[in-house]
Backbone as CSV, one residue per row, in Angstrom:
resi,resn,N_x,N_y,N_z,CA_x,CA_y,CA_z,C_x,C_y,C_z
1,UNK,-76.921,43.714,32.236,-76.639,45.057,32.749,-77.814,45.516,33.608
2,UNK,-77.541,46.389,34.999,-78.479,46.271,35.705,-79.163,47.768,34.926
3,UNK,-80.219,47.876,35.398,-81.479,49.425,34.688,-81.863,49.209,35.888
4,UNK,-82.471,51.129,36.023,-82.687,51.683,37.619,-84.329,52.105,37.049
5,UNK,-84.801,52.122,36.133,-85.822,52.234,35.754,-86.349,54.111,35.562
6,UNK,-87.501,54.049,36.348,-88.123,55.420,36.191,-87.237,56.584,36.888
7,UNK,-87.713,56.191,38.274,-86.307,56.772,38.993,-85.043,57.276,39.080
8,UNK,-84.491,56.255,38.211,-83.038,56.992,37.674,-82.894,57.771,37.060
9,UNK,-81.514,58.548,37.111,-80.844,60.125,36.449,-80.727,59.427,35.451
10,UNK,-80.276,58.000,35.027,-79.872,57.826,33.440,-78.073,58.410,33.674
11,UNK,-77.589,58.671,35.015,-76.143,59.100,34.935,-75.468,57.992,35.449
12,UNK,-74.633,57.516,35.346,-73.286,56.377,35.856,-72.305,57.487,36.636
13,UNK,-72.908,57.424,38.306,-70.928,58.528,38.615,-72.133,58.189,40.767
14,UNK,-71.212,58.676,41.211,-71.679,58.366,42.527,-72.445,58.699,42.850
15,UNK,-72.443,60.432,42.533,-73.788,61.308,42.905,-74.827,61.019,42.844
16,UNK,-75.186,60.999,41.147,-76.459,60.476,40.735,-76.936,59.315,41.109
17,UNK,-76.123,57.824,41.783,-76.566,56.807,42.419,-76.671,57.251,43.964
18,UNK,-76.514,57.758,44.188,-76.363,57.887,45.782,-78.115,58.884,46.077
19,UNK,-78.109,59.988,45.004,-79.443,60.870,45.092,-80.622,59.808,44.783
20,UNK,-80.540,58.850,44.299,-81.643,57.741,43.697,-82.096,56.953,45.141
21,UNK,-80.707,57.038,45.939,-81.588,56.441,47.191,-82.183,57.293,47.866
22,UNK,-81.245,58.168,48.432,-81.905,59.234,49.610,-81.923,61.126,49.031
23,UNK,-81.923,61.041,47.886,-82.622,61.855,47.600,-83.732,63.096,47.546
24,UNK,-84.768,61.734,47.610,-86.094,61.916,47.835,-86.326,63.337,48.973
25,UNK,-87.956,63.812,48.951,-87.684,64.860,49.879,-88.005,63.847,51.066
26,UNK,-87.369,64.045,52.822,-87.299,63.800,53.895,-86.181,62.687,54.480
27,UNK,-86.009,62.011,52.844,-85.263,61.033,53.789,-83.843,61.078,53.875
28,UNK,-83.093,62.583,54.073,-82.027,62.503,54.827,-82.447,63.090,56.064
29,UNK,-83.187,63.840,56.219,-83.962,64.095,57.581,-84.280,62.508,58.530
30,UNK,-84.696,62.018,57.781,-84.859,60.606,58.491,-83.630,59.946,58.692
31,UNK,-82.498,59.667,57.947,-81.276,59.245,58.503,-80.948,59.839,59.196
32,UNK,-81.106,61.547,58.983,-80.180,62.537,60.476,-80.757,62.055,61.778
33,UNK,-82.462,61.644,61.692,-82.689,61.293,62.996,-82.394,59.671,63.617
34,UNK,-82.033,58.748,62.800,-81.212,57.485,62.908,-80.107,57.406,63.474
35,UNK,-79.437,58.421,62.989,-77.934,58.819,63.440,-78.034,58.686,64.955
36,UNK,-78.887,59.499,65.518,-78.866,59.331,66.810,-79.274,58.103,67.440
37,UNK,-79.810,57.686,66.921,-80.360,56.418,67.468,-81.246,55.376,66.837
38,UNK,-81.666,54.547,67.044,-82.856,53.489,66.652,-83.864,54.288,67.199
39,UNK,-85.081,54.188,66.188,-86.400,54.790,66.253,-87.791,54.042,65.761
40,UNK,-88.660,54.578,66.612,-89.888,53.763,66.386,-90.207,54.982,65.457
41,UNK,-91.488,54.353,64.888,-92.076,54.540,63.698,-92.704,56.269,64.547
42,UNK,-93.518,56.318,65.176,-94.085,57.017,66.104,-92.939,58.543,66.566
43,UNK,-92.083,58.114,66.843,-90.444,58.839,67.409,-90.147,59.450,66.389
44,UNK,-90.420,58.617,64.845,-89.707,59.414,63.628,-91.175,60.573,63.677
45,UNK,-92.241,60.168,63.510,-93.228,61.169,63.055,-93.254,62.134,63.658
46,UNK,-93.029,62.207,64.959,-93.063,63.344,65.911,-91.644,64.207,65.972
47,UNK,-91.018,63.639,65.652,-90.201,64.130,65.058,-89.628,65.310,63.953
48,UNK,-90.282,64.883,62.940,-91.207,65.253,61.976,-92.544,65.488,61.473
49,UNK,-92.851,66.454,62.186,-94.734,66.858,62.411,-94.978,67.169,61.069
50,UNK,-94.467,67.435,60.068,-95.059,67.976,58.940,-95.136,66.848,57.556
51,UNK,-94.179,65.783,58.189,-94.121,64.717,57.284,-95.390,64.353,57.417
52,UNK,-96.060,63.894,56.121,-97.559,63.029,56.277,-96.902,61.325,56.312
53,UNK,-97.915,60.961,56.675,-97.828,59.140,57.205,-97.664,58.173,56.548
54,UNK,-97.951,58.544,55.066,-98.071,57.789,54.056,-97.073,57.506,53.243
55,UNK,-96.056,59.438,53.456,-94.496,59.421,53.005,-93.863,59.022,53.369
56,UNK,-94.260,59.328,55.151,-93.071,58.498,56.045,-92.795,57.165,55.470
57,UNK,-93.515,55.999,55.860,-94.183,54.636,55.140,-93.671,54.473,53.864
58,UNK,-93.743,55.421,53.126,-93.202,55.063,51.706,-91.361,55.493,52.035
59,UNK,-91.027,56.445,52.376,-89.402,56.685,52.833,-88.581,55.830,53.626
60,UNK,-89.405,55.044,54.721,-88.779,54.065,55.268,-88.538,53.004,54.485
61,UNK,-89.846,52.047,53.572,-90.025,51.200,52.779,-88.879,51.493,51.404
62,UNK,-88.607,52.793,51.315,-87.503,52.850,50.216,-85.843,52.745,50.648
63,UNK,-85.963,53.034,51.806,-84.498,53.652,52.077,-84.488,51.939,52.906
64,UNK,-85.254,51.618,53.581,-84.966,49.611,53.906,-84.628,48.826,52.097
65,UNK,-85.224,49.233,51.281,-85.053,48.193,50.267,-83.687,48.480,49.492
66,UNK,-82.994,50.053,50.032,-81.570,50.650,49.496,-81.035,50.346,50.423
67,UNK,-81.137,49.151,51.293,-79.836,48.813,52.420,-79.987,50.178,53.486
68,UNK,-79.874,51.256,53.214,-79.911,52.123,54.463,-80.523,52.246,55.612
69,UNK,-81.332,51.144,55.817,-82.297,50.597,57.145,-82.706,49.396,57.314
70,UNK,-82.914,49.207,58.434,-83.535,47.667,58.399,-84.318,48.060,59.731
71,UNK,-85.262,47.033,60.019,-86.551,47.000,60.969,-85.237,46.567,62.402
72,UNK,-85.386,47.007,63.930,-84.357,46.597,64.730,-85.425,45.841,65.932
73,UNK,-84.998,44.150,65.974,-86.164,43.566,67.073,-85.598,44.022,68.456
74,UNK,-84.850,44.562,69.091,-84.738,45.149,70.169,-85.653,46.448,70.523
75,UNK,-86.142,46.929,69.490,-87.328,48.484,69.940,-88.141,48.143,69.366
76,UNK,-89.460,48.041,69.571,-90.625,47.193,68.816,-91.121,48.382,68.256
77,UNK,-91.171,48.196,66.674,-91.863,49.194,65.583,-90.190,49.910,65.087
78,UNK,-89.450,49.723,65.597,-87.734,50.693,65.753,-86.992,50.190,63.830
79,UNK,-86.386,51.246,63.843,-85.699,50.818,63.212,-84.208,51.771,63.139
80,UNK,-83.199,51.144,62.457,-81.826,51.336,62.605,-81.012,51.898,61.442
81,UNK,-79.997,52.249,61.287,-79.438,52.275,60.177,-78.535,51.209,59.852
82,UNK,-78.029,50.828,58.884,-77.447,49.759,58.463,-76.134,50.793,58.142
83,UNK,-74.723,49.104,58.116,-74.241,49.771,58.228,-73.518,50.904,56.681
84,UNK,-74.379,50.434,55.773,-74.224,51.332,54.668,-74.792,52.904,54.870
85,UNK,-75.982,52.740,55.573,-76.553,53.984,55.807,-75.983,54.662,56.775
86,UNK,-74.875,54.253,57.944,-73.932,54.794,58.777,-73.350,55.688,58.101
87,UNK,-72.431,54.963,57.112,-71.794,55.777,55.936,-72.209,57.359,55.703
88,UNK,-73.447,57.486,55.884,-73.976,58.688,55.086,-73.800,60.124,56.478
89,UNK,-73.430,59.751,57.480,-72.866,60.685,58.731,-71.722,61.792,58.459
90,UNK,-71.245,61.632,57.626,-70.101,62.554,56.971,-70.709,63.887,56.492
91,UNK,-71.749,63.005,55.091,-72.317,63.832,54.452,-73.695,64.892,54.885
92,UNK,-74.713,63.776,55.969,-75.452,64.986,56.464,-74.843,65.652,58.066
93,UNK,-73.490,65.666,58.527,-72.950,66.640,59.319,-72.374,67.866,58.284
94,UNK,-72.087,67.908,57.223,-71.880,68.474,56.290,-72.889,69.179,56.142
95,UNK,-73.905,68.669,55.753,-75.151,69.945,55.273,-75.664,70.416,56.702
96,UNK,-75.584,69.640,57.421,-76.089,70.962,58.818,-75.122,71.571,59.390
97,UNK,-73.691,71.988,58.934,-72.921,73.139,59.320,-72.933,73.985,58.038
98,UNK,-73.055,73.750,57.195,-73.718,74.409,55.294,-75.060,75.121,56.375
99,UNK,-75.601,74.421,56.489,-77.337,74.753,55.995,-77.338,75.933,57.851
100,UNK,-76.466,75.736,58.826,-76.523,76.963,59.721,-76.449,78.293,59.575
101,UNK,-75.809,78.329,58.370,-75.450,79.544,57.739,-76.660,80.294,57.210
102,UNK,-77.877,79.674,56.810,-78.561,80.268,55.960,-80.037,79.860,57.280
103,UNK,-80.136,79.932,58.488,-80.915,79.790,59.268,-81.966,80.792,59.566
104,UNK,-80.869,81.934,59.746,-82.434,83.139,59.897,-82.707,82.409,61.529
105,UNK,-84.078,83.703,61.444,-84.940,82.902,62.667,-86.053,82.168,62.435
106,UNK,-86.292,81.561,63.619,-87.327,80.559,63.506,-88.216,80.985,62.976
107,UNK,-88.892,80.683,61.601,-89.905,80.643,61.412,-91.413,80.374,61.403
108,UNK,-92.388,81.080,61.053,-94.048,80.433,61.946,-94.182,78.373,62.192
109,UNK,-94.267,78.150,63.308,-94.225,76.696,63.204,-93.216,76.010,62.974
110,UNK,-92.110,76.786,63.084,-90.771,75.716,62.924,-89.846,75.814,64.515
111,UNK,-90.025,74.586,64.669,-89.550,73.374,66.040,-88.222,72.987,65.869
112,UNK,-87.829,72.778,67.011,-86.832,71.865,67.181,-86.908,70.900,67.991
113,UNK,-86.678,69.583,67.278,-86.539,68.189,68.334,-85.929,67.924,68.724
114,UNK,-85.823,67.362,69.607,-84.460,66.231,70.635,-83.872,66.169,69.595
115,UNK,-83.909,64.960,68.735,-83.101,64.440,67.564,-82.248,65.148,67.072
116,UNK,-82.779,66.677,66.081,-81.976,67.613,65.437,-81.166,68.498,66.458
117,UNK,-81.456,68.806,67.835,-80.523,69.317,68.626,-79.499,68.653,68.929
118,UNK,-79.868,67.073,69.176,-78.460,66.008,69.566,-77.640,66.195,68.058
119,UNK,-78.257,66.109,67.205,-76.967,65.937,66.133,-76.279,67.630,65.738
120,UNK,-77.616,68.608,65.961,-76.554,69.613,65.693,-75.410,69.938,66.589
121,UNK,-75.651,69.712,67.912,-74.479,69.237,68.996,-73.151,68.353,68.003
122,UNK,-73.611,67.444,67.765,-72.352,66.770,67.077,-71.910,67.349,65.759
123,UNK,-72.508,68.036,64.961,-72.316,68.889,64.086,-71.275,69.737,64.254
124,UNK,-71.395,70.229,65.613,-70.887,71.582,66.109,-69.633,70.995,67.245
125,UNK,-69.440,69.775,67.363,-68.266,69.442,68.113,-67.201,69.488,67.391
126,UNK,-65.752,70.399,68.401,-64.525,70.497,67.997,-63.700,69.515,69.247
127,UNK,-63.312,68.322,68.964,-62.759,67.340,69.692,-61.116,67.753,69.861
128,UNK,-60.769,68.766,69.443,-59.387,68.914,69.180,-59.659,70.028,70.494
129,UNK,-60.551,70.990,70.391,-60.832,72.096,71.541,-60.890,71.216,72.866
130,UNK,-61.949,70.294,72.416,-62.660,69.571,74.025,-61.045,68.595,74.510
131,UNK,-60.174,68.137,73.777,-59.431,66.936,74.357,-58.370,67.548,75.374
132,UNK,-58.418,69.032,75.455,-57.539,69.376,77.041,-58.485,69.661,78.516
133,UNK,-59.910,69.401,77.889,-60.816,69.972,78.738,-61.100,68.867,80.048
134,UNK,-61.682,69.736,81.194,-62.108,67.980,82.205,-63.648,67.802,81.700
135,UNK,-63.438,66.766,82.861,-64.963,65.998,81.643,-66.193,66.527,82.092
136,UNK,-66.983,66.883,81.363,-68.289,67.754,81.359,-69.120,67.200,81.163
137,UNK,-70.460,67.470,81.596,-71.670,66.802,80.915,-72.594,68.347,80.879
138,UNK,-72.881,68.729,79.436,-74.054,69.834,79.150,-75.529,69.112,79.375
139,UNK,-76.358,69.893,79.385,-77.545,69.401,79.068,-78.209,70.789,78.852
140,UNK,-78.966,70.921,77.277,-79.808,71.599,76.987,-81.352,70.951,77.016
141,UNK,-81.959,72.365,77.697,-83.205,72.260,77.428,-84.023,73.421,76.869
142,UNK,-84.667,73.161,75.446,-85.085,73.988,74.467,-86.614,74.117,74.833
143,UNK,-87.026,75.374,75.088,-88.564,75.807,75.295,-88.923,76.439,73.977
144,UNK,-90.025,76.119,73.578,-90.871,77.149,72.778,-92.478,76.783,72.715
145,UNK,-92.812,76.756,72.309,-94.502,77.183,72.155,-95.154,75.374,72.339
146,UNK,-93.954,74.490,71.653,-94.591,73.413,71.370,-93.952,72.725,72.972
147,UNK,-94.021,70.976,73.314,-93.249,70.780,74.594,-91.810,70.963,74.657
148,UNK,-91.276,71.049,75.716,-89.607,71.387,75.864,-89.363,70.054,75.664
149,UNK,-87.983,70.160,74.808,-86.775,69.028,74.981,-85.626,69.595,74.962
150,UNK,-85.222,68.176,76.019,-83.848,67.994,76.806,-82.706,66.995,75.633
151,UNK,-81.488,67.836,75.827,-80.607,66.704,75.294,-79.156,66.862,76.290
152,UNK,-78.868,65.812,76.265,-77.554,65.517,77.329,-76.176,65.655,76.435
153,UNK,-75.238,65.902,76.315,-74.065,65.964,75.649,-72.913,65.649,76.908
154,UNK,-72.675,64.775,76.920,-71.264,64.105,77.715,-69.585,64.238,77.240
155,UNK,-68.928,65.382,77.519,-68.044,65.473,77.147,-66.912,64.984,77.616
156,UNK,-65.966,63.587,77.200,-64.382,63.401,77.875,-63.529,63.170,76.909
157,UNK,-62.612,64.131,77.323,-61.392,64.366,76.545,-62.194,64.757,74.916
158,UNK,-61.587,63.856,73.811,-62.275,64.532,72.521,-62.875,63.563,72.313
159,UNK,-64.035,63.003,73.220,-65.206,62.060,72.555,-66.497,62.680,73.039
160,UNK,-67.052,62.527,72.401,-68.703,62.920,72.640,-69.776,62.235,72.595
161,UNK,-70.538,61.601,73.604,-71.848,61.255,73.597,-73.478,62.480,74.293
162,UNK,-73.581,61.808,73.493,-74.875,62.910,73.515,-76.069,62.139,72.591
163,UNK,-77.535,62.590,73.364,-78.664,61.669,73.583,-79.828,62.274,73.900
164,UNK,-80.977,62.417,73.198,-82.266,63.013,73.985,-82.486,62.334,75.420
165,UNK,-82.748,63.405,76.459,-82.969,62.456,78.058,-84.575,63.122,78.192
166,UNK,-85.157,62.263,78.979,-86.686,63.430,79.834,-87.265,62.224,79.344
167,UNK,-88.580,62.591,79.792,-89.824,61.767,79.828,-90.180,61.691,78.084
168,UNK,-90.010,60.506,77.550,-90.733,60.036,76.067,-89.099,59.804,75.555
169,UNK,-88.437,59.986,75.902,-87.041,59.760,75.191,-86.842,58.142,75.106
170,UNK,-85.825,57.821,74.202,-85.562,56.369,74.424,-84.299,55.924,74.930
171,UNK,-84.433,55.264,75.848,-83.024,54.623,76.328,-81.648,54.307,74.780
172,UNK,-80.982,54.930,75.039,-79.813,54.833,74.226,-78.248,54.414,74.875
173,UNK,-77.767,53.277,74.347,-76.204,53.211,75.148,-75.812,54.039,75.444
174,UNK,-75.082,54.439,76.630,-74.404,55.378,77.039,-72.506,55.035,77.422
175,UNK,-72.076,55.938,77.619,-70.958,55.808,77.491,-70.847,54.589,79.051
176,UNK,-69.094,53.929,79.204,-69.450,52.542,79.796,-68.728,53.552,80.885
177,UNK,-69.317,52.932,82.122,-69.297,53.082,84.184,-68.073,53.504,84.486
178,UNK,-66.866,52.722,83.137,-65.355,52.718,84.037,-64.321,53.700,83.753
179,UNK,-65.204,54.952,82.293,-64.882,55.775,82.242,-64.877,57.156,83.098
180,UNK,-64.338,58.012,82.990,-64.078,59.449,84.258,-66.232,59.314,83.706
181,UNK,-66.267,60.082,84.795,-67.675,60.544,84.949,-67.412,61.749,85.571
182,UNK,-68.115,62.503,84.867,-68.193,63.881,84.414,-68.910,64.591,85.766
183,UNK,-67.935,65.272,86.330,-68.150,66.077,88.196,-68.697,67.353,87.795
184,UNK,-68.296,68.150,86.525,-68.930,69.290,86.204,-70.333,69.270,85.221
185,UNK,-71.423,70.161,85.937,-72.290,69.789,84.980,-72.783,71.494,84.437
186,UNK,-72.954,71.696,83.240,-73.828,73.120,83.006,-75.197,72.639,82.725
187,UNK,-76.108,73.176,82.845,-77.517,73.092,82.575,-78.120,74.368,81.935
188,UNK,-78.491,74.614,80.168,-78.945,75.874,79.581,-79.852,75.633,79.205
189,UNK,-80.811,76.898,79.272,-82.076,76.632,79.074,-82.275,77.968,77.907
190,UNK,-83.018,77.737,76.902,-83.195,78.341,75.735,-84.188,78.230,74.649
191,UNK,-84.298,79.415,73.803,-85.400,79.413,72.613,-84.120,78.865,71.626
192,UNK,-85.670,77.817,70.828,-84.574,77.517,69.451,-84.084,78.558,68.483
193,UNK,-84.450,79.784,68.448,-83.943,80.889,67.651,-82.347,81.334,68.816
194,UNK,-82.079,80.856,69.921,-81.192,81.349,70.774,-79.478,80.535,70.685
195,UNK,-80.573,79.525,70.099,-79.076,78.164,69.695,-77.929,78.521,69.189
196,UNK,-78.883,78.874,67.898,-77.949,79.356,66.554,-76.934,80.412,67.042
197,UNK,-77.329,81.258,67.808,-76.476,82.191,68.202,-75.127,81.512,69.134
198,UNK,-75.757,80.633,69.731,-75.072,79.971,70.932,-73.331,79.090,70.291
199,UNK,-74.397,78.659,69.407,-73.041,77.893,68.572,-72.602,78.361,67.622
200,UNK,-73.139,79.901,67.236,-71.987,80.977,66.991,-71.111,81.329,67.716
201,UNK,-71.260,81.139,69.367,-70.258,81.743,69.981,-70.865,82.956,70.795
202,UNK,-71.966,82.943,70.480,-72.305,84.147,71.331,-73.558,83.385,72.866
203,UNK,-72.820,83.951,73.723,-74.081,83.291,74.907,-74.613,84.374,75.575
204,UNK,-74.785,85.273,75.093,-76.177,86.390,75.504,-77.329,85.810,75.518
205,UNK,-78.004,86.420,76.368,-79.174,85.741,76.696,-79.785,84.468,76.995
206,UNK,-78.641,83.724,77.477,-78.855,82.549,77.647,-79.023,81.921,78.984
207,UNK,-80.021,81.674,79.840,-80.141,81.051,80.757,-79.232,80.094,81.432
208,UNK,-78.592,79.543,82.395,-77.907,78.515,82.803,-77.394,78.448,84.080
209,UNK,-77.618,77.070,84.193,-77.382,76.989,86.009,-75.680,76.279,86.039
210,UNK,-74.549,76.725,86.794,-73.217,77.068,86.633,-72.895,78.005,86.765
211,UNK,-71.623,78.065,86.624,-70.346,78.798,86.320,-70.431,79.429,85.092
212,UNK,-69.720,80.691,84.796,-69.460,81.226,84.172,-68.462,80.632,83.468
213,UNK,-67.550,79.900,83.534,-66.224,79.186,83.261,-66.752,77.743,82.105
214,UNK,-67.800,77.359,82.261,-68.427,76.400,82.171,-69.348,76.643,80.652
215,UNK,-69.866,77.996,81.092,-70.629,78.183,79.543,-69.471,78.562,78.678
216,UNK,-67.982,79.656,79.254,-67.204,79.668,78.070,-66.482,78.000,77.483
217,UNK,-66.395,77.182,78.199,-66.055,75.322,77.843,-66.971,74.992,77.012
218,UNK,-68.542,75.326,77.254,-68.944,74.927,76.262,-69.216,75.885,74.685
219,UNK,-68.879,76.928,74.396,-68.837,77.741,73.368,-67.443,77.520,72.446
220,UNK,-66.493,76.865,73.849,-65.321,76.624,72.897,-65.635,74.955,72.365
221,UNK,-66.588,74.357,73.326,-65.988,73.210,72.723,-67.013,72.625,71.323
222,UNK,-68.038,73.555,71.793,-68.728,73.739,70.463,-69.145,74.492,69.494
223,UNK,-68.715,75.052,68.173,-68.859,75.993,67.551,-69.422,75.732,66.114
224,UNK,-70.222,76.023,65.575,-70.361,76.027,63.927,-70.073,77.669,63.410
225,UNK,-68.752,77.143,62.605,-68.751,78.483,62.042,-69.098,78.769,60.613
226,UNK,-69.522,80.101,60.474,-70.477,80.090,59.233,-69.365,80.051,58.319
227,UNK,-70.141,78.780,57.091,-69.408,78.177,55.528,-69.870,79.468,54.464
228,UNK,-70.623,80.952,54.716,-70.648,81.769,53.958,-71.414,82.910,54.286
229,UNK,-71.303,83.969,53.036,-72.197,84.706,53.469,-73.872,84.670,54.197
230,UNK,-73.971,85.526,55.152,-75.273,85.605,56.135,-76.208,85.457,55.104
231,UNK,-77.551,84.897,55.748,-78.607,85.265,54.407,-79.230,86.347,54.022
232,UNK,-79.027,86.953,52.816,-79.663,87.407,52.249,-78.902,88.763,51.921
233,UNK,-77.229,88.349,52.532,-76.027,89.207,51.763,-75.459,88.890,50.217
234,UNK,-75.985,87.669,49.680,-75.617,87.590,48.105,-77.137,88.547,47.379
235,UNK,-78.413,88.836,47.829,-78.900,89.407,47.200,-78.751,90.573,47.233
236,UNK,-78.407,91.111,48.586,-77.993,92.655,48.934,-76.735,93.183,47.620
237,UNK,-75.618,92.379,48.066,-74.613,92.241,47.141,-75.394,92.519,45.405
238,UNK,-75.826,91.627,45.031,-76.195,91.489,43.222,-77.513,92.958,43.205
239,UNK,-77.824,93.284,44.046,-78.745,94.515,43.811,-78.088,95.723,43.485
């Protein structure tokens, strides 16, 4: 009979095996940023400025020996998700339309990367909205205190690619030559406290070079709508 040792809940059921791998604190943060792509060691940290080096190192080294990664010889230092750790795309698009709800504003020192903007993009895609639409290509670019990043979102019919672009980004497949290529483009430029609003549906204050027609395509075609009360209406409420 197999034993999980220290580590383990001591429970037999999915949950409790599934929290034994990725669990841990950061490393679904580290699959969310996999999701998008293969990453060097370097790409994840910066990524994650607050992770120390030693966790990282130990989170990769755990989540490679749980199948959910492996080292990739096409990006030197890169690594990938496997395809067990693919699997887990369900569950953290799930907690980042959960976890929008309880956002607030940016807090002292809290960033947004390429990475977490490309996936909250996919978070926030409604393919059923986008599949009467013509084909679009967005591109946000997020300013704040730390450097700006750019992410591209390619919209045709109800598929979506989307990708950090700009200087330090990494080449990622892109959708193939013989598909429509996208004649309309919007370009928005924004604070990461401005997002959240954005993919509420609201585009006040939002910078962008286009059409007016163009930012409402993209509000419809991307939305997270809030899974509950605003924060800090269950304490208002119980007071």
């Amino acid at each position: 009979m197999a034993t999980r040792g220290a580590r383990g809940f001591g429970q037999y059921g999915g949950a409790a095996r599934a929290l034994e791998r990725v669990g841990d604190r950061w490393a679904l943060l580290i699959v969310r940023d996999l999701l998008v792509g293969a990453r060097r060691y370097g790409d994840l940290k910066a990524g994650l400025p607050r992770i120390p080096t030693n966790i990282l190192s130990d989170r990769l080294k755990e989540l490679q020996e749980a199948g959910v990664l492996r080292r990739v010889p096409s990006v030197r230092g890169g690594y990938e998700l496997t395809e067990l750790g693919r699997g887990l795309e369900p569950v953290v698009v799930a907690l980042e339309r959960w976890g929008w709800s309880l956002l607030g504003e940016p807090g002292d020192g809290e960033t947004m990367s390429a990475d977490s903007i490309a996936f909250a993009l996919r978070a926030a895609f409604r393919p059923d909205a986008a599949a009467s639409m013509p084909p679009t290509e967005y591109v946000l670019h997020v300013v704040d205190d730390a450097a700006p990043v750019s992410v591209s979102a390619i919209v045709i019919g109800p598929t979506l690619d989307v990708a950090p672009v700009g200087p330090g980004a990494l080449p990622q497949p892109r959708r193939s030559a013989l598909e429509p290529v996208p004649q309309a483009v919007l370009e928005l430029e924004l604070e990461p406290g401005r997002l959240r609003g954005l993919l509420d549906g609201e585009a006040s204050e939002v910078s962008f070079a286009g059409d007016a027609e163009l930012l409402a395509r993209f509000t419809t075609t991307f939305r997270i709508a809030p899974s509950g009360p605003a924060p800090g209406a269950v304490d208002a409420a119980v007071a």
